[in-house]
Structures are given as C-alpha cells and as structure tokens.
C-alpha positions as CSV (number, residue, x, y, z in Angstrom):
1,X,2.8,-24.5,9.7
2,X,4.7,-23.0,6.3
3,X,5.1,-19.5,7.9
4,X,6.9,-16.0,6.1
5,X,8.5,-13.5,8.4
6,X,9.3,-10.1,6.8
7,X,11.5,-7.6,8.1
8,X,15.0,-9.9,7.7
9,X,17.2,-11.2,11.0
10,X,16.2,-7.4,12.5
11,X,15.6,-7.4,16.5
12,X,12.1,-8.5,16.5
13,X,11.9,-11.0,13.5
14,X,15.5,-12.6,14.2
15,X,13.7,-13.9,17.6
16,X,10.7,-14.7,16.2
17,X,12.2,-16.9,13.6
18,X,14.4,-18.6,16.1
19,X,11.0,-19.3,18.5
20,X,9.0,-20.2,15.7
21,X,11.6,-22.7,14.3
22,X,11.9,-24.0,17.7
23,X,8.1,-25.0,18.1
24,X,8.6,-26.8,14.6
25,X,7.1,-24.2,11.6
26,X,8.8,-23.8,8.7
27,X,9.7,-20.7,8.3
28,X,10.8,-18.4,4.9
29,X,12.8,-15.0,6.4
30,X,12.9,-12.0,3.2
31,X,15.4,-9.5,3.8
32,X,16.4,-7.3,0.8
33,X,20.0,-7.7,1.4
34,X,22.0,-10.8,-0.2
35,X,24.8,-10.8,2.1
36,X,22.0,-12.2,5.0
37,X,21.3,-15.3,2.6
38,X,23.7,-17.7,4.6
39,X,22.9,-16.1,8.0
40,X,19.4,-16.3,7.5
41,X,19.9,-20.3,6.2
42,X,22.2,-20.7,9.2
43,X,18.9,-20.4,11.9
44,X,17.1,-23.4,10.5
45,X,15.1,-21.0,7.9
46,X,14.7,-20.4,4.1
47,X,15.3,-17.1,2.8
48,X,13.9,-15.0,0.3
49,X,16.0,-12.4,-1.3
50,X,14.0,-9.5,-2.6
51,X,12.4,-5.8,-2.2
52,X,9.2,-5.1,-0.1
53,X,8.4,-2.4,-2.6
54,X,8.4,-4.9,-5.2
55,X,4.6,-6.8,-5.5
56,X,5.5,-9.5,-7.7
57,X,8.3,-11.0,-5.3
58,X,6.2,-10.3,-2.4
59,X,3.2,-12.5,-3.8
60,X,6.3,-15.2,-4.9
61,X,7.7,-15.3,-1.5
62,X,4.3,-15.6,0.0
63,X,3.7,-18.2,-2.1
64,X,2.9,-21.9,-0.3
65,X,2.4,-20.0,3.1
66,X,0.0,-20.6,5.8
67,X,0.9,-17.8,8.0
68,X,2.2,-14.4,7.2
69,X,4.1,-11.8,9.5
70,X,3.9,-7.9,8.1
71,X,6.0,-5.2,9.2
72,X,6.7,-2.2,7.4
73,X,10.4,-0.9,7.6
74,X,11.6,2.8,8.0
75,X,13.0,4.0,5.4
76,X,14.1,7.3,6.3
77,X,15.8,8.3,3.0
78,X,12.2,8.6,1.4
79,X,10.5,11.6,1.6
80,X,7.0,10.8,1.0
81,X,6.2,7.9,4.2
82,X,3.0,7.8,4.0
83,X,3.0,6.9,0.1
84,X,5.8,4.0,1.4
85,X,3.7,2.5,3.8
86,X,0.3,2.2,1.1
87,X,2.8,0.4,-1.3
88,X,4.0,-2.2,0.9
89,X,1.0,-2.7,3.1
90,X,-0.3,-3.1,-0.2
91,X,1.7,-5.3,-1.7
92,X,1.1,-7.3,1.4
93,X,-2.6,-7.5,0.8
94,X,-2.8,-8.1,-2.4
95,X,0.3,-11.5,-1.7
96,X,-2.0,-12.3,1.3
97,X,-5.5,-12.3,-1.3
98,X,-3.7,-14.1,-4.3
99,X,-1.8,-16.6,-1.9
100,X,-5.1,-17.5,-0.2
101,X,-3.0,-16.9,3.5
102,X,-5.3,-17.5,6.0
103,X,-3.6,-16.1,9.0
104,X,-1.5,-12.8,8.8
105,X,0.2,-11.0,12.1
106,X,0.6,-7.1,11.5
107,X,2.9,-5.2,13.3
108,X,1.9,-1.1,13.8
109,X,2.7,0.7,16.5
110,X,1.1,2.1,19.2
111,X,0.4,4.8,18.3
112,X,-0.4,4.1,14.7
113,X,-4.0,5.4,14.2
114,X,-3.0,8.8,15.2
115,X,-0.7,9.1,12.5
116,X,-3.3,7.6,10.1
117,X,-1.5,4.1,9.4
118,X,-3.7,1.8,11.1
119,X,-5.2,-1.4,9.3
120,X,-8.7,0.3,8.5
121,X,-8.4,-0.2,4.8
122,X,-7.1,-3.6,5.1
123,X,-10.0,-5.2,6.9
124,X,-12.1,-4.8,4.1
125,X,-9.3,-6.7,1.5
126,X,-9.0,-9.2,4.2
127,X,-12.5,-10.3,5.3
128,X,-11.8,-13.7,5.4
129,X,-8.3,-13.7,6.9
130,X,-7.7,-14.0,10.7
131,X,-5.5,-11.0,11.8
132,X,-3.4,-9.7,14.7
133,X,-2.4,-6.7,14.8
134,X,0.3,-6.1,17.2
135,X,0.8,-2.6,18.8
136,X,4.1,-2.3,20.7
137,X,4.6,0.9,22.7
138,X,8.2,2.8,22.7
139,X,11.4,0.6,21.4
140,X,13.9,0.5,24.3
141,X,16.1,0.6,21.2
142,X,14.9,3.5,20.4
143,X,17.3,5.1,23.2
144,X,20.4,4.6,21.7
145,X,20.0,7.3,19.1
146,X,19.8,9.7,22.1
147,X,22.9,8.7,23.8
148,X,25.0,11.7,22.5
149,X,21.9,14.1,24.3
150,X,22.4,12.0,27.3
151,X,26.2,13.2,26.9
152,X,25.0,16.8,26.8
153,X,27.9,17.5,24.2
154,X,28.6,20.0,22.3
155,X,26.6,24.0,22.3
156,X,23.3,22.6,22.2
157,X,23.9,20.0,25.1
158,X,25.6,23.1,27.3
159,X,22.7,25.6,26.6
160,X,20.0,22.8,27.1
161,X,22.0,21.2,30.1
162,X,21.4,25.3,31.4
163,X,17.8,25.1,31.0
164,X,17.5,21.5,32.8
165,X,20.4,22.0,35.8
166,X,20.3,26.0,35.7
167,X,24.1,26.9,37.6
168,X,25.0,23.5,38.2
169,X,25.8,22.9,34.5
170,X,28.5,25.0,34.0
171,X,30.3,22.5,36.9
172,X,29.7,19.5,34.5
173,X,26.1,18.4,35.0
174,X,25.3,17.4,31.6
175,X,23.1,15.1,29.9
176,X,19.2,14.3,29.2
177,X,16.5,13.4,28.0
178,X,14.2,15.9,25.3
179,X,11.0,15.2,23.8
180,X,7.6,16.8,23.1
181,X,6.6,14.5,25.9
182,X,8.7,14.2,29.4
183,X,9.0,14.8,33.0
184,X,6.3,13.5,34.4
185,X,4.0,12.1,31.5
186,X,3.5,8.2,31.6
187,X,4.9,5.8,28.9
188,X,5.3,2.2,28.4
189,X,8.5,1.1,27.2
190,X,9.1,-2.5,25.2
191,X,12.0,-5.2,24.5
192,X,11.9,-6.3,20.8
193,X,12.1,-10.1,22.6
194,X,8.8,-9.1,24.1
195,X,7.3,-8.3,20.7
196,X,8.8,-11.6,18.8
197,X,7.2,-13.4,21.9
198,X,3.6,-11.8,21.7
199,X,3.5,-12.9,17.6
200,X,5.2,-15.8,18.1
201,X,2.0,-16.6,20.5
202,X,-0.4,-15.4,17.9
203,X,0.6,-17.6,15.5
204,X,-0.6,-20.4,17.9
205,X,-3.8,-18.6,19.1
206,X,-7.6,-19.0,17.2
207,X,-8.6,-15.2,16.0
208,X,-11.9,-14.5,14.2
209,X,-11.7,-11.4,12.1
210,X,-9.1,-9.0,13.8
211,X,-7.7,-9.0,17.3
212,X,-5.9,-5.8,18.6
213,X,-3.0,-6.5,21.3
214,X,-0.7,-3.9,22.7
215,X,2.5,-4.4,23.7
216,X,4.6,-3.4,26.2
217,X,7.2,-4.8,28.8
218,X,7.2,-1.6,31.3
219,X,5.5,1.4,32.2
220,X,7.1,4.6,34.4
221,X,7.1,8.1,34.2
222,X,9.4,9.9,32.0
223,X,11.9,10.9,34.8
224,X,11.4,7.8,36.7
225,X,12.9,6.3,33.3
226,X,15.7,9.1,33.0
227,X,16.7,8.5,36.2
228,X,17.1,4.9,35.7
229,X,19.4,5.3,32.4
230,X,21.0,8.2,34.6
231,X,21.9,5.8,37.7
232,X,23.2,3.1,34.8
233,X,25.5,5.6,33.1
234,X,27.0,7.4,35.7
235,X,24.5,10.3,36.0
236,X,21.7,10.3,38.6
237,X,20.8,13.7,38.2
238,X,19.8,13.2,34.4
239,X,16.1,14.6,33.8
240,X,13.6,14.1,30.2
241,X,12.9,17.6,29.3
242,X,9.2,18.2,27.7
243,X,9.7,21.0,24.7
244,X,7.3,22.3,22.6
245,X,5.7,20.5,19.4
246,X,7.3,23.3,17.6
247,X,10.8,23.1,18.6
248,X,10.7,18.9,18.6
249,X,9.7,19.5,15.1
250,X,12.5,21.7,14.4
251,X,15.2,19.7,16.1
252,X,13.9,16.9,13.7
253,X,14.3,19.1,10.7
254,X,17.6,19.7,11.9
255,X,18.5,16.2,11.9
256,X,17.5,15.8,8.2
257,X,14.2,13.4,8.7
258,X,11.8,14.1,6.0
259,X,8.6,16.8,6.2
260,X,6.0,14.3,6.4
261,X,7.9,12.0,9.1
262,X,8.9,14.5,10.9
263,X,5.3,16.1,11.7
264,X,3.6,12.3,12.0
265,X,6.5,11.7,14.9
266,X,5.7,14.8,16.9
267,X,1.8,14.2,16.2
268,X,2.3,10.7,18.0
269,X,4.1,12.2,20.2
270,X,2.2,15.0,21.1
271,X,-0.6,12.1,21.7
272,X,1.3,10.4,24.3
273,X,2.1,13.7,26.4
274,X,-1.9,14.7,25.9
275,X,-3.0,11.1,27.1
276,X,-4.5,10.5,23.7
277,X,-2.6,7.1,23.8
278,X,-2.9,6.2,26.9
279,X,-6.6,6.0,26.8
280,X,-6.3,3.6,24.1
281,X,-3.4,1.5,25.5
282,X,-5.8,1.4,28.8
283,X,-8.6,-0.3,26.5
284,X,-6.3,-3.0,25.5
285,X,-4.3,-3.3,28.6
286,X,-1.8,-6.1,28.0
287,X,0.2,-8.7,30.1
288,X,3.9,-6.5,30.7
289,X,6.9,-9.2,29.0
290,X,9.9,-10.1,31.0
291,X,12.3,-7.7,29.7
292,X,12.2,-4.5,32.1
293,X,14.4,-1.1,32.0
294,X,16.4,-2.2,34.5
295,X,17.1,-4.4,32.5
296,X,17.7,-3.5,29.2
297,X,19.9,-0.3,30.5
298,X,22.9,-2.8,31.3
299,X,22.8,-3.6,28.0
300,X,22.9,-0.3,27.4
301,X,25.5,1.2,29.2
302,X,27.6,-1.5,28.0
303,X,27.4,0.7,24.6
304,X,27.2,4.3,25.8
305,X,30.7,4.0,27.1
C-alpha cells in the first residue's frame, strides 16, 4: 500500500515509518525541514519537502496515496491555535477529497473534544473515507520539560518545595511534580512506540466510517507516578502537587505559551482532574502497549542527570 506519513522522523511517525516499511508499504515521510531529506531516504522511505500550512503541496504530496496519516504539529510560536489547527486539518481534507484517499489515520489527543478539536467537521467532508482516529493519553515525553520542577531550583522551586515538604525543605528536599491535576487523580500515561504501533495496526485493520481508539501504555495515580520518577532520580520523597486552574494558567503565562493555548491546556486539564476524561477513556477502554513508566523513567534519568 502507497502510504503518506506527516509529522517528519518525530517520535511517533519515525516508528511508524520504520514498521510500516518493514510490513512492505511504501511509504512518502513530509517534514518541512530540508536537512531531513537524506535521513528520511536513509529508512527505506521517500520524502516530501514542504509546509503543512501550505494546501497545494499537501494535495501534491498526497498525491498517488492509498493511505494517509494526519497529525497536526504544535507550533507554539503562533498565537491563534485554534485557527492553526482548521488550516491544516483542512488542508488535510481537502488533499484527502481531491486525492480520492480511501483510508486516513488521524491522530488527536485524548482529550481533544474538550478543547474543541475533535474530527466532527471532518466526518461530513469525508463520508466515504474509512477513518481512525487515534486518541493517545499523556506523552511520557511530555515529562522532560518538567525536569528542572523536579529539581526544585531556583525561588519558585524553594517556596513550592515549602508548600509540598513544609520544614523538611529547607534541609534539601526539593523537587516535584505541579499541575491543575495531581496527587491522587488517575491518568494514563503513553510511549510514542505505543502510538506508531496502534496506527501502524490500523492501517492493516477494515474500518467502516470512523473508529475511535484510545491509547495508552499505563495507568497510575499521580503520586504513584511521582514517586516512580522520584525513586529513578534519586528522590523518593517527590510528590505531584494539584494547583488551582487559575495559577496553572498563570504559570503558563509566565512561560510565554500563547492566550488561546494556554486556557485550552488547563481546560483539558482541568477535565482530567474532574473525571471528565476518564469517563470517556473508560468508553473506549484500550489494550495498555508494552512500554510502561518503569520503563520509560530509565530512559529518563539517563537525561535528567
């Protein structure tokens, strides 16, 4: 099968393009960035050179395809997201109409129709196209942006480290984890390897109309995952520490993310800590991959130190 992978050599669709060359598709990889060309040709695929946000390469590169995958990439130097999002995902469906692409693999998130992005719209475009839309929970990768909060440095890690540990921080116990959701709250956690693996599957599965699968590769509390980064970096004592919507909002603005993505992240958020998310994951409850915490946070600490 001639299928097109979006989203470059990134940690999903670098798997996926190596499984799906494996099983014997041929496979077109766009990235937007030149210097991938010969890394890109290196795995066995072709590569398309070109901008998402540009709908006349999107329909070229589509072009001859069977099979599509569709993710959107954050872009977190554009201040308007949700006008981002419409103008790929459209560019997508209008590539997918004019290409006459009979099978096309979406990739959300989670917690997607709480922020407003899920495929709605695009079910009526694509009537006659069978579509998977995959829904992976919370990136394990998403945890290494929070590895200097897991160092507790600086002010705010000594006055938050106070709220967390009370007397004991001022003797060096530092370091956790801060979210609008925490402490006891259930998540699901998931390996990009277990999301490459759930759409490489869908490309070889029959779907009528659309199928919705979640994905996820573990579920824990929030502490029960502190505590497990904790005992891999050298502190067992580490806690997540639930804030309010408010101040997650703030310590986003602080951080220089965009109005708009700021307030659809604590919204999702705020979903997962209210159960909102939950419910729905519990619908759809998958098959958990092979990569677990444990496992991922040896890769982890490799990096923290």
């Amino acid at each position: 099968m001639k299928i097109v992978i979006t989203g470059s050599l990134g940690n999903i669709s670098r798997p996926l393009t190596i499984a799906l060359i494996k099983k014997g598709h041929a496979v077109t990889v766009i990235s937007s960035n030149p210097a991938k060309l010969h890394e890109i040709e290196k795995s066995g695929a072709k590569a398309a050179i070109g901008s998402l946000s540009d709908a006349r390469f999107v329909n070229t590169a589509f072009s001859g395809a069977e099979a599509v995958y569709c993710m959107i990439p954050f872009d977190f130097s554009i201040a308007d997201q949700d006008a981002h999002m419409k103008q790929i995902l459209g560019n997508y469906v209008q590539a997918i109409r004019q290409n006459g692409i009979k099978k096309a693999i979406f990739l959300t998130g989670w917690a997607a129709e709480i922020a407003g992005h899920g495929l709605g719209p695009v079910l009526k475009e694509l009537e006659s196209v069978a579509i998977s839309e995959l829904r992976p929970a919370i990136f394990y990768t998403n945890f290494y942006q929070m590895m200097d909060m897991m160092r507790g440095k600086g002010m705010m890690g000594f006055i938050m480290g106070l709220q967390a540990y009370g007397i004991r921080a001022l003797f060096g116990r530092r370091g956790l984890l801060i979210g609008n959701y925490g402490a006891d709250d259930r998540i699901v956690l998931v390996a990009p390897e277990d999301i490459a693996a759930a759409a490489a599957e869908e490309f070889d599965t029959p779907v009528s109309g659309l199928k919705v699968r979640y994905v996820g590769s573990d579920e824990l509390t929030c502490n029960e995952a502190a505590a497990i980064f904790g005992k891999a970096i050298g502190k067992p004592w580490m806690k997540w520490m639930r804030i309010s919507d408010k101040q997650m909002l703030q310590g986003y603005k602080m951080a220089g993310l965009p109005q708009g993505l700021a307030t659809d992240l604590v919204k999702m958020q705020a979903a997962i800590h209210d159960g909102t998310i939950l419910a729905q994951y519990d619908r759809h409850r998958p098959v958990l991959g092979k990569v677990k915490l444990t496992d991922f946070v040896r890769e982890f600490a490799k990096k923290y130190i």
